[in-house]
C-alpha positions, 0 to 999 in steps of 0.5 A: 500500500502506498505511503503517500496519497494516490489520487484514485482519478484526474478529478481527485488529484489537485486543481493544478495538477489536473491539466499535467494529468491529462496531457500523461493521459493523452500521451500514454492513454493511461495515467500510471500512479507514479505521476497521480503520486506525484501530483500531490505536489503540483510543481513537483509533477511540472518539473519532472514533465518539464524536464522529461519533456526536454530530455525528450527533445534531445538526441538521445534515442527513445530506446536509448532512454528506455535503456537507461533507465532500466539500467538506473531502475536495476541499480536503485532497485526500484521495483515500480520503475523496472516495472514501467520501463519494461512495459515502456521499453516493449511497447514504445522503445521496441525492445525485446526480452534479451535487450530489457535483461541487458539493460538491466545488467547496464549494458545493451546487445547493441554496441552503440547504445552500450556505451550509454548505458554502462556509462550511465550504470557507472554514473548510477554507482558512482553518483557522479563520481566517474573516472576520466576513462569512464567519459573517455569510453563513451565518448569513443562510442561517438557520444558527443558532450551534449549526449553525456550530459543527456546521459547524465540528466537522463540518470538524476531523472531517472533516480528521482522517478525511483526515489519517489517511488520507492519513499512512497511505496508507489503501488504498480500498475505495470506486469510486475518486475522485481530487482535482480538482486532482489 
């Protein structure tokens, strides 16, 4: 059960947050939990749109998003976002069963995209604290510093998305996927 109050509808969650709700429910057809979690804070439901819509805008492939934030998902042991970027990955990135598991485990089956998503586990891990041969290794998978700051966006987002998650026990309204290492 949650910890944090989940509105049950778009009508129930606060006035301004209404209108963010409803642009979720046209872009996905769904309003998925995490985002009525998060609308008890309507500021805090624009940010995280504002900002995953920007990121969206960036170069970064959809797949190579979803990739990633599987990846950061796996790490922080978020049961909640494993569980939506599986579904996200299948339906809107188009990965297949391997690629998710990959992912996962920070890695991808594609050489390019693996570059990003090991360097975002590496970010994960190291919560910033990566080596120079860290940056030098994603950059020589042809990733420009635009993209590694994309990268690196795409990781604090993503942990965000978990953090809350995880604090408010978001109950999951995907298939249900558990940690690895759970």
């Amino acid at each position: 059960m949650t910890r944090i109050a989940t509105a049950a509808n778009i009508a129930e969650a606060p006035i301004a947050a209404q209108p963010l709700l409803e642009a979720v429910k046209k872009q996905l057809g769904i309003v998925p939990n995490l985002f009525r979690v998060v609308s008890n804070s309507p500021a805090a439901l624009e940010g995280y749109l504002g900002l995953s819509g920007a990121l969206g805008k960036g170069t970064l492939p959809a797949a190579t998003r979803e990739r990633i934030a599987l990846a950061v998902a796996e790490i922080n042991g978020c049961s909640y976002c494993l569980s939506a970027h599986s579904y996200l990955g299948k339906i809107l990135a188009k990965v297949d069963e391997s690629e998710i598991l990959a992912n996962r485990m920070g890695h991808s089956n594609d050489p390019k995209a693996d570059a990003a998503v090991h360097f975002a586990a590496l970010v994960t891990k190291a919560r910033g604290h990566v080596s120079d041969d860290d940056l030098r290794a994603v950059k020589l998978a042809r990733y420009d510093d635009a993209q590694v700051v994309e990268i690196v966006l795409h990781v604090a987002l993503n942990t965000w998305t978990n953090y809350i998650s995880e604090v408010a026990q978001t109950v999951i309204d995907f298939s249900q996927a558990k940690a690895l290492a759970a």
